[in-house]
C-alpha positions, -999 to 999 in steps of 0.1 A, spaced: 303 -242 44 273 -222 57 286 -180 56 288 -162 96 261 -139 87 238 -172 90 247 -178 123 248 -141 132 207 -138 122 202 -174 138 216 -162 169 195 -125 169 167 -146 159 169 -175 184 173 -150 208 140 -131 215 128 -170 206 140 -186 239 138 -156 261 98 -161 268 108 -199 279 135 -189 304 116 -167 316 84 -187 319 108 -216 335 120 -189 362 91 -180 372 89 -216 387 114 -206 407 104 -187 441 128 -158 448 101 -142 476 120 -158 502 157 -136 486 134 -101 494 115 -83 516 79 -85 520 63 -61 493 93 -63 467 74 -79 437 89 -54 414 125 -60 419 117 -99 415 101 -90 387 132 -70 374 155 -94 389 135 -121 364 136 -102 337 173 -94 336 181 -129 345 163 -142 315 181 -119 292 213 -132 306 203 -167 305 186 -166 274 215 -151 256 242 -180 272 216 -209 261 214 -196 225 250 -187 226 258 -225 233 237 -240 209 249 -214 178 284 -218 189 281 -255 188 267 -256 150 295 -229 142 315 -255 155 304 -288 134 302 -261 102 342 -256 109 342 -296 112 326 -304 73 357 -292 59 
């Protein structure tokens, strides 16, 4: 049985990992037609914070899910 602290670095570590790809993959989408004309900075902010968010919930998933099968090898 692998100790939490593992999974508690995994997670931290993973983290700033998969951030740079949601972001990079949100970028693909175009949120110039949610703003006004001349707004780049609040998409910009709007991407960053999104990516956080999202980056956190994907990593969260995939951590949780080997916490999970390490509670199953019992």
């Amino acid at each position: 049985m692998i100790d939490e602290k593992v999974f508690l670095i995994l997670r931290i570590i993973l983290f700033f990992v998969a951030t740079p790809f949601v972001y990079k993959a949100l970028q693909a989408l175009d949120f110039s037609k949610l703003f006004l004309n001349n707004s780049s900075s609040q998409i910009r902010l709007l991407l960053i914070v999104l990516s956080f968010i999202m980056g956190y919930l994907f990593i969260d998933v995939i951590v949780s899910l080997f916490e999970h099968l390490n509670g199953l090898a019992l």
